[in-house]
Structures are given as C-alpha cells and as structure tokens.
Backbone as a ProteinNet text record, in pm:
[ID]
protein_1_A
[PRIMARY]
XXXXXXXXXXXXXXXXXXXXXXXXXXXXXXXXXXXXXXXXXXXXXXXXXXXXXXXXXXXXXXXXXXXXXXXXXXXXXXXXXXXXXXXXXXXXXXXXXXXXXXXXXXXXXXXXXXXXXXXXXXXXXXXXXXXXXXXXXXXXXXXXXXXXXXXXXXXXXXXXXXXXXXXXXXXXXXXXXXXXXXXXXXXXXXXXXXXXXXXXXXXXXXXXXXXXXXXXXXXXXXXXXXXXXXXXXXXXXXXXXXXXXXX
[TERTIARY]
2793.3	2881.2	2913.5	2900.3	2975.9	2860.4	2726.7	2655.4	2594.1	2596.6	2625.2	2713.1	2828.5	2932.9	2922.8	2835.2	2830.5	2731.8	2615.4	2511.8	2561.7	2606.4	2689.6	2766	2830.8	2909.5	2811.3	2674.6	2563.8	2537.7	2526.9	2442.5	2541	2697.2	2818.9	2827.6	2780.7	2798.2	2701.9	2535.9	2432.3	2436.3	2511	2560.7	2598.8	2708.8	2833.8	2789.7	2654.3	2716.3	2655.3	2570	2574	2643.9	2732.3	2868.4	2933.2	2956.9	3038.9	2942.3	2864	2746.5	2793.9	2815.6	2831.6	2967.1	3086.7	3188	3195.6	3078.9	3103.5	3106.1	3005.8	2953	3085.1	3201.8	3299.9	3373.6	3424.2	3434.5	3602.1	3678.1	3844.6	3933.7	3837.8	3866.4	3798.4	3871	3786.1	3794.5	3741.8	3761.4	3652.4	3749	3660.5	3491.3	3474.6	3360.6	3235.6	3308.9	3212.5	3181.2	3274.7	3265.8	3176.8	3151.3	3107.3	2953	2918.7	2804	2719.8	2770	2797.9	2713.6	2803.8	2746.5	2649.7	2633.1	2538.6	2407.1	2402.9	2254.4	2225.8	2339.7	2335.1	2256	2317.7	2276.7	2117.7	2084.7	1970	1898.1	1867.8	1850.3	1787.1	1873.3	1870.8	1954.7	2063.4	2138.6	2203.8	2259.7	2359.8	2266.6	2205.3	2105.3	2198.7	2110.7	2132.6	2195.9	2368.6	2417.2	2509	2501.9	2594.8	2698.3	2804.1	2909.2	2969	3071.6	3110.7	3243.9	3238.3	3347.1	3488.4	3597.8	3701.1	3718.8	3734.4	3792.4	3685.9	3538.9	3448	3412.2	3389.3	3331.7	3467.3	3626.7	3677.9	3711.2	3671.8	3718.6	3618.9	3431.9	3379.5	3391.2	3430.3	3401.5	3551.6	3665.2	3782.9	3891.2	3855.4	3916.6	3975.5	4127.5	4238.7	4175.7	4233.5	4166	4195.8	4279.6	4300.1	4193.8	4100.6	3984.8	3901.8	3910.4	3768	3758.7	3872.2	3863.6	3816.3	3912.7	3821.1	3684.9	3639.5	3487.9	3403.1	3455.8	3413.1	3409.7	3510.4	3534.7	3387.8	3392.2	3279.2	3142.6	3141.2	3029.2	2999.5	3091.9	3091	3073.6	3123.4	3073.6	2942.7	2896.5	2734.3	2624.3	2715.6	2602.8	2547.5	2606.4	2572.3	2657.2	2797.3	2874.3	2933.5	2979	3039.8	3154	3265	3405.5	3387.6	3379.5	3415.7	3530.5	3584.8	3772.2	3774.9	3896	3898.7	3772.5	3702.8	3624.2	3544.2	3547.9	3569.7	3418.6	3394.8	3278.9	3165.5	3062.6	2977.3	2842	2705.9	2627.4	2583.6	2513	2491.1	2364	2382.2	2183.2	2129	2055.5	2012.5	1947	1965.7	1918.8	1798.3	1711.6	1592.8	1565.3	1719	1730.5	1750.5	1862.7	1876.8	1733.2	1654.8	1503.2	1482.5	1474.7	1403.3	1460.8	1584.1	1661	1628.3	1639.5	1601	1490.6	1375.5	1224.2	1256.5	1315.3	1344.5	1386	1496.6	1535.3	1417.8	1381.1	1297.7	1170.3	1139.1	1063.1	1080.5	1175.9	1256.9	1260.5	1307.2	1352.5	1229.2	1172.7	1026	965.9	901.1	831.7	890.1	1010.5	1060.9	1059.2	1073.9	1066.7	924.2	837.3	687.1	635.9	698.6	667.3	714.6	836.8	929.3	882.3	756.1	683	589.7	568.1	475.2	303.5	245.6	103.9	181.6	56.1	85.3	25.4	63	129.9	266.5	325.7	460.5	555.3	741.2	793.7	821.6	849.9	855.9	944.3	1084.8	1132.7	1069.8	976	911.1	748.3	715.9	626	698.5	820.4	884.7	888.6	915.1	944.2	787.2	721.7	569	548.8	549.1	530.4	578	682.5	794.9	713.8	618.4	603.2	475.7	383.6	264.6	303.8	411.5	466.9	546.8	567.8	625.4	448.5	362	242.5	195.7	159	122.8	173.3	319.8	415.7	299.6	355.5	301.7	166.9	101.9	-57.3	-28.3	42.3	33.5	99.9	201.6	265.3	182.9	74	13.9	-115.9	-141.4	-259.5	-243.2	-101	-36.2	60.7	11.1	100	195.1	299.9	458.1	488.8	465.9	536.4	652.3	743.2	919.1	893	803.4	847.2	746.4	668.5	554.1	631	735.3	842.4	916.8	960.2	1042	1012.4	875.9	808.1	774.5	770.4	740	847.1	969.3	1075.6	1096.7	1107.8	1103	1016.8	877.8	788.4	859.6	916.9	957.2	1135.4	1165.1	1308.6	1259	1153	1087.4	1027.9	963.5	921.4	1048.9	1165.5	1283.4	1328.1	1307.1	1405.1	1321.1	1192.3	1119.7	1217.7	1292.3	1383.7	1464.8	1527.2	1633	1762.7	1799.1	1915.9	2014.2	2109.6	2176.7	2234.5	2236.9	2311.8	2189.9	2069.9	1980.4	1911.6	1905.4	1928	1964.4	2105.6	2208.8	2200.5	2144.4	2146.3	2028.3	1905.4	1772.9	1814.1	1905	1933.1	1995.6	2088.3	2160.1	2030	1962.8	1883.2	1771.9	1736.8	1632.6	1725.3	1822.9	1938.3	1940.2	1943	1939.7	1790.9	1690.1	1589.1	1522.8	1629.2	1598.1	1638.5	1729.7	1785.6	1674.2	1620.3	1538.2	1391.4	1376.9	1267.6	1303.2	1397.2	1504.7	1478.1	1481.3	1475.5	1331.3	1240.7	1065.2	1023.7	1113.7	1069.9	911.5	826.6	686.7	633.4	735.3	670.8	497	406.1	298.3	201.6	282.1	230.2	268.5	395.9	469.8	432.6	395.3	406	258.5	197.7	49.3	-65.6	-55.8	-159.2	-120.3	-40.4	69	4.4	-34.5	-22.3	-158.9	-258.8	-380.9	-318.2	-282.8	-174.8	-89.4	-54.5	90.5	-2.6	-122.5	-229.1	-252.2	-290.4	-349.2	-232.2	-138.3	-0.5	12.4	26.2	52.5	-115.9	-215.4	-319.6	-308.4	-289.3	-259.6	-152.8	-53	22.6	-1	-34.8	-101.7	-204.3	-263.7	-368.1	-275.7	-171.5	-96.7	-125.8	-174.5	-196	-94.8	47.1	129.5	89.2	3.2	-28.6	-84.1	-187.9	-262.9	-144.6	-88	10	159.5	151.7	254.1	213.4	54.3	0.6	-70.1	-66.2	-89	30.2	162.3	267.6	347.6	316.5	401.2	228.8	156.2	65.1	109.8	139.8	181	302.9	385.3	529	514.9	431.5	389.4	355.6	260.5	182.3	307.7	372.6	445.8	564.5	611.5	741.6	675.4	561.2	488.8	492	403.3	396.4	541.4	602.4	748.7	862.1	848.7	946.7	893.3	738	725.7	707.3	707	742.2	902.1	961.5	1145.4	1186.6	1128.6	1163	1138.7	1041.1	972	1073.7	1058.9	1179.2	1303.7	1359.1	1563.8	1484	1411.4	1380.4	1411.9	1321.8	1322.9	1449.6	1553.1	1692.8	1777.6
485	448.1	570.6	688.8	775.6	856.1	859.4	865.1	794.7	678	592.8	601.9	670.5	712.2	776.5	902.7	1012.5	989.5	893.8	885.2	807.6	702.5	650.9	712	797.2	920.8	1024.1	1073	1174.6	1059.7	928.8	836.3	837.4	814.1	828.9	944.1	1035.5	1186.1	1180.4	1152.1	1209.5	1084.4	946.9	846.1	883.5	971.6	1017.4	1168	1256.2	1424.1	1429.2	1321	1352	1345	1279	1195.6	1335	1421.2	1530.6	1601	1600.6	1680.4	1543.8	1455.8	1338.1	1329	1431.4	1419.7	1479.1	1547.7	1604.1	1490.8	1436.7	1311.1	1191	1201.5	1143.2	1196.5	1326.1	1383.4	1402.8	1384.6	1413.7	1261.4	1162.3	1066.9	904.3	949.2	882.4	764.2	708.5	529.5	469.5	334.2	235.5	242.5	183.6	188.8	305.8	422.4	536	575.8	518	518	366.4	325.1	181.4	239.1	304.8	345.2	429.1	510.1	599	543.2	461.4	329.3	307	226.2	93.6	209	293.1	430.1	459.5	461.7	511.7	401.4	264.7	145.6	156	161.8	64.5	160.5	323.2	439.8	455	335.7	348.2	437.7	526.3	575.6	492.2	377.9	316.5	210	156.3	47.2	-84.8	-209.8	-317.8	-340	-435.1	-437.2	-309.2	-196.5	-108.2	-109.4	-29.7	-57	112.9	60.3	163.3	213.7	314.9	415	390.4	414.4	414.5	610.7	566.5	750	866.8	784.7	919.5	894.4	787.7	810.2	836.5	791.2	850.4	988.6	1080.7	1184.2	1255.9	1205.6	1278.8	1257.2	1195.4	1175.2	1186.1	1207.5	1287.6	1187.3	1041.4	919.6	825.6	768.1	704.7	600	540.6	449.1	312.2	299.9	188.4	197.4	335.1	341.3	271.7	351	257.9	142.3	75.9	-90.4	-124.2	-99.7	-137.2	-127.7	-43.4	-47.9	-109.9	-112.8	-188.9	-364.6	-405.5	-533	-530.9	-457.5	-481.5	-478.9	-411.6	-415.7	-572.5	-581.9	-733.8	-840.3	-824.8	-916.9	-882.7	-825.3	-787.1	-834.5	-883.1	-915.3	-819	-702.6	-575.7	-564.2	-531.2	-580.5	-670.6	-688	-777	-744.8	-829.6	-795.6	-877.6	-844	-914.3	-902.3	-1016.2	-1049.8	-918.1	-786	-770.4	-674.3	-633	-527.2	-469.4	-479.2	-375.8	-432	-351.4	-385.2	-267.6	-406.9	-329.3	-383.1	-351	-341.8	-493.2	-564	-662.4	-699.3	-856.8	-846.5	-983.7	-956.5	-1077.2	-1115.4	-1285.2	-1404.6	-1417.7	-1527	-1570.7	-1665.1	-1756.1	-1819.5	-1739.7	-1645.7	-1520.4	-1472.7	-1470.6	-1410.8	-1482.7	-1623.2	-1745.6	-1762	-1787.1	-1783.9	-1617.5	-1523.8	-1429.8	-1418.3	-1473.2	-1493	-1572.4	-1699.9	-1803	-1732.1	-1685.5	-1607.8	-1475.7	-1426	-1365	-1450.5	-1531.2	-1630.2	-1696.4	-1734.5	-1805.2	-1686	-1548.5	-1392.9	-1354.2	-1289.7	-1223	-1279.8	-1412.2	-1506.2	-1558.5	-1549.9	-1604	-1448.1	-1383.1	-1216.6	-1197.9	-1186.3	-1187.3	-1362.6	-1436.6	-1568.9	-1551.9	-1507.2	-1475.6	-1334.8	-1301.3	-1175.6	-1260.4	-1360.6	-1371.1	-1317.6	-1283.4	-1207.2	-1081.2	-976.8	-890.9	-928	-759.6	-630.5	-688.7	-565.8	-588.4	-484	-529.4	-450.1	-326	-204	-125.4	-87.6	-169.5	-140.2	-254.2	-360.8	-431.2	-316.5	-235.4	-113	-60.5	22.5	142.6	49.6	-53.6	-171.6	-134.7	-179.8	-221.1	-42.2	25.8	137	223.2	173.4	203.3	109.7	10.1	-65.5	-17.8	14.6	141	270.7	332.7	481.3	400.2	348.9	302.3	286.8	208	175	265.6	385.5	533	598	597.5	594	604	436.2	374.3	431.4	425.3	512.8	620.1	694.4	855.2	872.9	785.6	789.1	704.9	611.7	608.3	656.7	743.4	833.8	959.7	1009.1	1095.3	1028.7	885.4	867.3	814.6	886	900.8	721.9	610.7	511.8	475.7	569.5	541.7	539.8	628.7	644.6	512.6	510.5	375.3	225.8	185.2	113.2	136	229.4	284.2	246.7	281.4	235.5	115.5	70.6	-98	-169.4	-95.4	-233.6	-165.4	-32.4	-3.9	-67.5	-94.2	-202.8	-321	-393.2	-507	-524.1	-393.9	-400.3	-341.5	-288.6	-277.8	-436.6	-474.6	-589.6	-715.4	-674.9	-788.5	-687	-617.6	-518.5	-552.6	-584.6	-655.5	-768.8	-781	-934.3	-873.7	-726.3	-654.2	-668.8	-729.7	-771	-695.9	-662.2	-579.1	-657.1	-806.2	-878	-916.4	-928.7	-942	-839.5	-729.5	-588.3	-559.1	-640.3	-592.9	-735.8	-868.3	-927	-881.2	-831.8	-779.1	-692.7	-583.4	-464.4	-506.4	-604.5	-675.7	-730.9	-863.4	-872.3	-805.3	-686.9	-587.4	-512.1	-482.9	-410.3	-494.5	-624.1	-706.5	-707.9	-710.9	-711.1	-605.3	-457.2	-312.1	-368.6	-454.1	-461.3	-472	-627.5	-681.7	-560.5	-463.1	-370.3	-302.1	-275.2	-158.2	-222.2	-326.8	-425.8	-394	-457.4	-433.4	-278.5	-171.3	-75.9	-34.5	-85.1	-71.8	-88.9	2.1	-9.4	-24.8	49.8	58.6	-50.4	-171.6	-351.9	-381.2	-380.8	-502.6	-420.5	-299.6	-260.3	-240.3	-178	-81.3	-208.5	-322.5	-444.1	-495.6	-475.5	-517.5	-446.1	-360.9	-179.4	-240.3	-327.3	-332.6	-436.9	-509	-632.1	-587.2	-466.6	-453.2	-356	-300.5	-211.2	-396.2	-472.2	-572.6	-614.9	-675.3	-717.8	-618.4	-504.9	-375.1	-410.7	-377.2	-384.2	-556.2	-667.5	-770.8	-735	-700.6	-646.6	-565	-472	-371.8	-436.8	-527.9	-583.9	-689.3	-703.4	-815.1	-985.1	-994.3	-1126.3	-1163.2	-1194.1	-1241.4	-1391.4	-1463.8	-1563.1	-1475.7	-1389.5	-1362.7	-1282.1	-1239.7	-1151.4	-1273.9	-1309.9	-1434.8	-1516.8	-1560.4	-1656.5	-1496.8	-1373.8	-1303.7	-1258.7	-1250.7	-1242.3	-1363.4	-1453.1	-1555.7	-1605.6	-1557.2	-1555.1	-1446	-1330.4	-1278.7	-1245.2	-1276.8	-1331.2	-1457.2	-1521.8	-1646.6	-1615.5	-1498	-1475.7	-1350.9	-1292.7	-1183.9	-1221.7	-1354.2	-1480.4	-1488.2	-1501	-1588.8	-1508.5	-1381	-1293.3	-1199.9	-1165.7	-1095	-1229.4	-1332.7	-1437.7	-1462.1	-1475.4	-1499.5	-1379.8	-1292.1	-1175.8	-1146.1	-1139.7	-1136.8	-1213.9	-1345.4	-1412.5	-1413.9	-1359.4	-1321.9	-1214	-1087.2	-987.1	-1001.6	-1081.4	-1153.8	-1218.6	-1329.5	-1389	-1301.8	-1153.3	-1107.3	-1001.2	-988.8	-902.5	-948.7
-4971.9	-4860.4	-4774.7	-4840.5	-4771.1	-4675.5	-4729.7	-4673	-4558.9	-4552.3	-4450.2	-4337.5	-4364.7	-4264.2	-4169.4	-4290	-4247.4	-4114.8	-4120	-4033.2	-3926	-3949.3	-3842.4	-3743.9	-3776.7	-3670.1	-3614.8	-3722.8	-3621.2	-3535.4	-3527.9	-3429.2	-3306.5	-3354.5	-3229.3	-3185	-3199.3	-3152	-3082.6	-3162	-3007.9	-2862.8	-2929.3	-2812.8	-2684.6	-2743.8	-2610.5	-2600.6	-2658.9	-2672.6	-2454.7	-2446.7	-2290.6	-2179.3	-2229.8	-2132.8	-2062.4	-2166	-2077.5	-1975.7	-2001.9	-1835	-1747.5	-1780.1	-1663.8	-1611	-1636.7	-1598.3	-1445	-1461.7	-1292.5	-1164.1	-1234.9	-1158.4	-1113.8	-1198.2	-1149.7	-1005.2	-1019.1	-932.3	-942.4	-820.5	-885.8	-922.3	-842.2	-862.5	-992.1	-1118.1	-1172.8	-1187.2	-1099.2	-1111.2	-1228.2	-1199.5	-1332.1	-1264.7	-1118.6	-1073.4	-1133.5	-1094.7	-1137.2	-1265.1	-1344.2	-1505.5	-1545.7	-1489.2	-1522.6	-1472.2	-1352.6	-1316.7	-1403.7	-1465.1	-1591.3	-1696.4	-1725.6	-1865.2	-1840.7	-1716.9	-1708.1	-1705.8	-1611.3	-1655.7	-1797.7	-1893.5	-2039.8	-2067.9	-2072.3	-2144.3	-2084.8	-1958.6	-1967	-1996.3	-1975.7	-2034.9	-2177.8	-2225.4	-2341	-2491.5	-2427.6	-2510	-2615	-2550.3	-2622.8	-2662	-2761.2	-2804.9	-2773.1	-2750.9	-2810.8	-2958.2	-2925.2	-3025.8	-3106.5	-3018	-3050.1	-3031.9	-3122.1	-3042.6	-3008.7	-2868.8	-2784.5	-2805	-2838.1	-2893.5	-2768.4	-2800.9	-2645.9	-2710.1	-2811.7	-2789.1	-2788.6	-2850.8	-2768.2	-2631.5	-2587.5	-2440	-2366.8	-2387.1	-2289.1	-2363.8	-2407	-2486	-2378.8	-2343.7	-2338.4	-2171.9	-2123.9	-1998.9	-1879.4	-2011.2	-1972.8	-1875.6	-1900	-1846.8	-1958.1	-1858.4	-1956.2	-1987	-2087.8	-2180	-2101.1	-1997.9	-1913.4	-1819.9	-1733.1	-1705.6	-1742.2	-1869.5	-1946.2	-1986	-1996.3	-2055.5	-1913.4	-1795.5	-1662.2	-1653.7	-1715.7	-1723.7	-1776.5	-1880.9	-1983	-1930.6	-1844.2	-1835.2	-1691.3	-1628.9	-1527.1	-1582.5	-1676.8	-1752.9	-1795.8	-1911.7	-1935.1	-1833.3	-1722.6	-1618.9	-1566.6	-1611	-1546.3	-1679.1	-1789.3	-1895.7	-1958.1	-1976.7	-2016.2	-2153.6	-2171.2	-2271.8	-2329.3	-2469.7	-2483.9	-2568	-2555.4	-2623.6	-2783.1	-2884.1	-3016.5	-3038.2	-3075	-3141	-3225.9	-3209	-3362.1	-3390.3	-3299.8	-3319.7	-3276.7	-3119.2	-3010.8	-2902.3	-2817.6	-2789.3	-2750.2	-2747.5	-2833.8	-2695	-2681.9	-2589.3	-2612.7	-2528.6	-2564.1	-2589.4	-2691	-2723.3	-2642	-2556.4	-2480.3	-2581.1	-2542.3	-2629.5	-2555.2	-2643.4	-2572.8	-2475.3	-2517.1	-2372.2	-2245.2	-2291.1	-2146.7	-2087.1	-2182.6	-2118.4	-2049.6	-2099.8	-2049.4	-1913.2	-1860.7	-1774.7	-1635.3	-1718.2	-1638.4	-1562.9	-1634.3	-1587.3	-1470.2	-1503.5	-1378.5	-1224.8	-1254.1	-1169.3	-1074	-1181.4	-1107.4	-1052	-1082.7	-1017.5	-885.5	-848.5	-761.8	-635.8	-743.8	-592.7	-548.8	-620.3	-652.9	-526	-559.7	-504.3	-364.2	-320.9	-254.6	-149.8	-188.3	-118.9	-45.7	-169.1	-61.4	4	-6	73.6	204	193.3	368.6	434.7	398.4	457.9	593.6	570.9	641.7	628	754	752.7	840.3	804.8	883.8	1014.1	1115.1	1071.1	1083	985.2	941.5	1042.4	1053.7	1132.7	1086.1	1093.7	1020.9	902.3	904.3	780.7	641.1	707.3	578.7	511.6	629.3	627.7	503.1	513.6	485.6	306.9	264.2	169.7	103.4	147.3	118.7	80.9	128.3	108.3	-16	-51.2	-200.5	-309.3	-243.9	-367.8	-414.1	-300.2	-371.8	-433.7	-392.3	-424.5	-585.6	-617.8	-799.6	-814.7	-819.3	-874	-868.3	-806.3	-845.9	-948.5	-918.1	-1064.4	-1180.1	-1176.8	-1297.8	-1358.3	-1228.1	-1291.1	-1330.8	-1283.8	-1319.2	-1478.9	-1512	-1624.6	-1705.2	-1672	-1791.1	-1848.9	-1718.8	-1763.8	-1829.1	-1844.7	-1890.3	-2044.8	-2066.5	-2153.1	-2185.9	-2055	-2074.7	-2098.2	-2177.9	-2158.9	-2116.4	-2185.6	-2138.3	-1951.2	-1846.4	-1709.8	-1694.4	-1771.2	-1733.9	-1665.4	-1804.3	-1817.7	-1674.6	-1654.2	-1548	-1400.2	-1408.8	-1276	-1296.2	-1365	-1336.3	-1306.8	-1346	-1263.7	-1174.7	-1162.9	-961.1	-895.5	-921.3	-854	-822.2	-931.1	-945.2	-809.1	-803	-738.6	-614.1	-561.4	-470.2	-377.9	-468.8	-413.6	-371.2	-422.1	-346.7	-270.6	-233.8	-136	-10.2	-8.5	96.7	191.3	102.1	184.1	307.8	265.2	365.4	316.8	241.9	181.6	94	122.1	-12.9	-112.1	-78.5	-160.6	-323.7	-224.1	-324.6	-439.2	-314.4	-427.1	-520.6	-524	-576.5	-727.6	-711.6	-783.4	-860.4	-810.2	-883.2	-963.5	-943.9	-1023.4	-1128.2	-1136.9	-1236.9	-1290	-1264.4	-1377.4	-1444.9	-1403.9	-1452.8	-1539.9	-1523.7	-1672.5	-1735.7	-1703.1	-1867.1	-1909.8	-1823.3	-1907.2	-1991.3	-1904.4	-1977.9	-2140.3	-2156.4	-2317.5	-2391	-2330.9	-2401	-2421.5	-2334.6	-2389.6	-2446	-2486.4	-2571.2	-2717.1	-2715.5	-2857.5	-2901.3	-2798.9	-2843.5	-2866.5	-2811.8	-2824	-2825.2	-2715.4	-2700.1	-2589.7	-2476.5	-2326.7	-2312.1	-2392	-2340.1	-2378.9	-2473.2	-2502.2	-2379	-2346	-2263.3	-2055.8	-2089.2	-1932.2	-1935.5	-1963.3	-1960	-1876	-1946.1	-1947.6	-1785.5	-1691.3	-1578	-1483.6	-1515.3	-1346	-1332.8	-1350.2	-1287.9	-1228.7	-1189.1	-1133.4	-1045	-1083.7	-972	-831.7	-907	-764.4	-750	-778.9	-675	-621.4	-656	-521.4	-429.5	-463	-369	-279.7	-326.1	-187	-91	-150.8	-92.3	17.5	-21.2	79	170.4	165.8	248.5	355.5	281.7	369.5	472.2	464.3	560	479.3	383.6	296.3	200.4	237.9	143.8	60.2	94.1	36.7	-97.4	-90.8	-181.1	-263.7	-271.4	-284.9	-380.8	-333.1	-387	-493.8	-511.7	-606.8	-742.2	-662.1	-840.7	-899.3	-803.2	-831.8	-954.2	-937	-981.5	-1145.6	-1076.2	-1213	-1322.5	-1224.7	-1359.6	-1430.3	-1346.8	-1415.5	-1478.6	-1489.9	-1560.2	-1698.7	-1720.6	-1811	-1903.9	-1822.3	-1855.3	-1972.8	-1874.5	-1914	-2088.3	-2074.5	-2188.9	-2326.5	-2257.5	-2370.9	-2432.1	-2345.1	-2363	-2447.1	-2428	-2475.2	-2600.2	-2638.2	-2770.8	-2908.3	-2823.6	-2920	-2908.7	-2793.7	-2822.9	-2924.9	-2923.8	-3023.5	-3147.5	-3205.6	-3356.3	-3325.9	-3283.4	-3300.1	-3360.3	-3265.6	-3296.9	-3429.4	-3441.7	-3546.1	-3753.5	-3644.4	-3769.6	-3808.6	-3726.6	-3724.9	-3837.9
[MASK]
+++++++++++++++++++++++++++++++++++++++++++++++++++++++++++++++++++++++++++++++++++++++++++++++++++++++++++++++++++++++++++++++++++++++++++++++++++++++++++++++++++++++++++++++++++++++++++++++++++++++++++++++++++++++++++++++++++++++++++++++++++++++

C-alpha cells in the first residue's frame, strides 16, 4: 500500500511540476478563463490522462491561484466535456464513452462536410485562399512528422488539418465549436495511445482533400472527405470500444 502511495504522488508531481513555468502565462490578472486555458492545453496535451484526477492544492499551489479560481475553472472545463465532478471525490479528467465518439463523428460529419460543400468551385476569395492554404501547410506537417517518426506531432497535425478545414466557413462561432470537439477526441487518442494506427493510414487522404481543393473542386473534395471520416468513424469506434471494454 505504501508503495502505491508513494507512486501515486511521483505521478501528481510530474502532473502539475509544469504548471509553474505556466504561471507567467496568467499574467497579473488571474482569471478562471486563463486558468481554464491552462488546463484544457494540459488535458488534451496529454499531461493529465483520461480518468485522472485533478489535484486543487497542487495545481492551485503550482499555478499560484485561489481555490475559488480554480473551481471556476474547473466548472468551464466541465462544461466543455473535458471534466467531470464525482460526489465525494473530486474531479477528475474525463473518459469519453463510445457513444460520445459515436456522437462526435456525427458532428464532425455534418461541420466538416458542410464547410467544404459551402466552398463552392474555384477560384476562391482570398481569405478562403489564406484557409485552403493552412490546410496544405498542417498536411506537410503531417508528412514531415511522419517521415521523421515523431507520431505525437503526426497526431497534432492531423487535427490542425481537421480545424483548418472548418475554418474554411469564416466563422468564429464554428471554430470555436470544432476546437471543443477535437479536445474531446484528443481523450479518446490519449486512451488508444497509438497515434501512428489511428493517424499515419489518413495523411495520404488528407494530401488528396488538400489537392482537390487547391484545384477549385469541392465536390471532389467533399465525397473523400466524408469517405474518410466514414472509414475513420469505423475503425477508431471499434477499437475505443475493445479498449473501455478491456479497462
């Protein structure tokens, strides 16, 4: 038991030992907002795993904010599907279900698709240019990090692709809903722990949407899009589920 303890607290220590380099980043004013911004980078980052739970007196210890801060934070978090409160014993990161996958896919189905459909043909005006242009500059990314390996930036660049391609709309409202569901789906890769199954097989897919685009062909661009969020939905949901299955 005691050994157990003991490991449990090295795991809460290297959790939060980054938080204090992040205090600058608050600045003089430490609001819940900027402490919540804080988190939500840790979580999808990956510091704080799926199903962990979150310290009040190390992260506000390390990040030098009142504990009424941080429950504020904590509660925006929770409204973003990021945390969750347990009765009686604190909270802790949250573990998307497989319905949540299932549901998330939808969603991105509906944005995704609905983003390069309202493109039209080209030529494009220049801030759908400047759009289209971010979505080849992540797919280079992606190549470069997986010819080098790096899976974790592989991962990385593939949902910048993915938050690239709704930013095509112009919208901040939608931005802003994409970024929310790509942190929940950071969980669910946090769980598989195997960016280079679930991303690697994708980047020959994401150079073909990116040249469809380029070429001014959102039709073509829209039907490999929604093929491979089709196929993606498929393979990521039935291994999430053997995963949780086997927890």
């Amino acid at each position: 038991m005691a050994g157990g303890v003991a490991k449990d607290d090295r795991r809460r220590l290297a959790e939060v030992a980054g938080l204090e380099r992040d205090r600058a980043l608050l600045g003089r004013a430490s609001t819940a907002e900027r402490v919540a911004d804080i988190l939500r980078d840790r979580i999808t980052e990956g510091y704080f795993s799926p199903g962990a739970r979150l310290s009040e007196e190390s992260i506000g210890g390390a990040l030098g904010v009142s504990r009424n801060t941080l429950r504020e934070s904590f509660r925006l978090l929770t409204h973003e599907r990021l945390l969750e409160h347990r009765l009686n014993r604190g909270v802790f990161v949250r573990m998307v279900t497989v319905e949540d996958l299932d549901d998330i896919f939808r969603v991105r189905m509906l944005v995704e698709c609905a983003a390069v459909r309202g493109l039209g043909q080209g030529p494009y005006d220049p801030a759908t240019a400047a759009s289209v242009a971010a979505i080849e500059a992540a797919v280079r990314a992606g190549e470069e990090a997986a010819a080098d390996r790096v899976w974790d930036e592989l991962s990385t660049a593939n949902l910048r692709f993915h938050q690239a391609v709704v930013a095509l709309v112009g919208s901040p409202r939608t931005d802003e809903l994409m970024r929310g569901v790509l942190a929940e789906l950071r969980l669910v890769f946090h769980v598989m722990d195997d960016p280079q199954r679930f991303h690697s097989p994708y980047l020959v897919r994401n150079r073909q949407i990116a040249e469809a685009l380029v070429a001014g062909d959102a039709v073509a661009a829209e039907r490999l899009l929604r093929a491979y969020l089709e196929d993606s939905r498929g393979q990521l949901s039935a291994a999430y589920a053997q995963r949780i299955a086997e927890r």
